[in-house]
N, C-alpha and C positions, 0 to 999 in steps of 0.2 A: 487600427487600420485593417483594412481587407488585404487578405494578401496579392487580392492583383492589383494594388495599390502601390507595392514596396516598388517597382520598378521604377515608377513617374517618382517616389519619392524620394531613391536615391538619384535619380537625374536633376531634382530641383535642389537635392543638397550641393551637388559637382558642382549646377551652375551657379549658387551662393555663394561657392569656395573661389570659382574661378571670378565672379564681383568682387573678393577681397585679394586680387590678387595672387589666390594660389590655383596654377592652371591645375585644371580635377579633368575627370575623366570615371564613367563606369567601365567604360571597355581596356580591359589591360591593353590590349595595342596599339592604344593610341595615348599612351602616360606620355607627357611633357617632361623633358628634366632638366631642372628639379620642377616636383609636382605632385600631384597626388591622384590616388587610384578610393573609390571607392565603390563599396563595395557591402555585400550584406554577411552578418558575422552569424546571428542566431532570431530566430523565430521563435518568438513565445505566444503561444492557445493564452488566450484571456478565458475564462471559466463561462461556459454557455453562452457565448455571445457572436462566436464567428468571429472575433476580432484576434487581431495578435501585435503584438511590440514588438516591436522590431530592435536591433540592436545592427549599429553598422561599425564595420570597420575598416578606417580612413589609413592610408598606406600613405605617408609623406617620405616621398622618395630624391634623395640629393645624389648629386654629381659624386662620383669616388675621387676626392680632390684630396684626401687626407683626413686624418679623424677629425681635427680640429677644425678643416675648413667645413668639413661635411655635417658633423654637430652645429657649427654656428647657423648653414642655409636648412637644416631641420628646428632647431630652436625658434629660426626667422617665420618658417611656418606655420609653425605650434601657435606661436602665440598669435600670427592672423587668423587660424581657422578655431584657436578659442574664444573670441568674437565673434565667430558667428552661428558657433555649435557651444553652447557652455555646457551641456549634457555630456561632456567628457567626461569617461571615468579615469581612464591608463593611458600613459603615454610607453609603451617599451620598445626597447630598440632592437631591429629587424632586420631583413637584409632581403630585396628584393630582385629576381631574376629575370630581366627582360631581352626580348631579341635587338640584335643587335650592339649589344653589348657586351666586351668578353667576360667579364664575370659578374658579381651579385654587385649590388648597389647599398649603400646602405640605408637605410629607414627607419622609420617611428613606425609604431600600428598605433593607432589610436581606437579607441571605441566607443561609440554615443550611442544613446538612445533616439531613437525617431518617430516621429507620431502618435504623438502622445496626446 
């Protein structure tokens, strides 16, 4: 893909996430919680072509309700937004910092490939 592509194409993965149910968002200030934030992780040059792969990374972000409750409404995600991205590589566990909230949140960071 062109890279003045990645924008509309992280927008049309948000809006996939938010069809299965998990509210997405590119713009960290407007994350839903629980939800998801995505977002572009790395840019890879294809070899002489102008093209580049993209690599996104998906922030599934839950309530701080407790470890246990917060793992179960991230795991409830995981597994909707592997349906509709299976170009997952990682799921690792994160912790994300939004206004309005007094402290970090907990999360997944995910990372897929895009436009391929």
């Amino acid at each position: 893909m062109r890279a003045t592509e990645i924008t509309s194409a992280l927008e049309t993965l948000a809006a996939d996430l938010t069809a299965a149910e998990v509210p997405a968002t590119t713009d960290p200030t407007k994350i839903e919680v629980p939800g998801a934030w995505v977002t572009v992780d790395t840019l890879t040059p294809e070899l002489m072509c102008g093209e580049f792969t993209a690599t996104t990374a998906i922030y599934l972000i839950a309530r701080d309700n407790g470890h246990s409750a917060a793992l179960a409404d991230l795991a409830e995600m995981l597994d909707r937004i592997a349906e509709i991205v299976p170009s997952i590589t990682a799921a690792q566990p994160d912790s994300v910092s939004l206004p309005g909230y007094s402290g970090p949140l907990p999360a997944l960071r995910t990372t897929a490939t895009i436009g391929d």
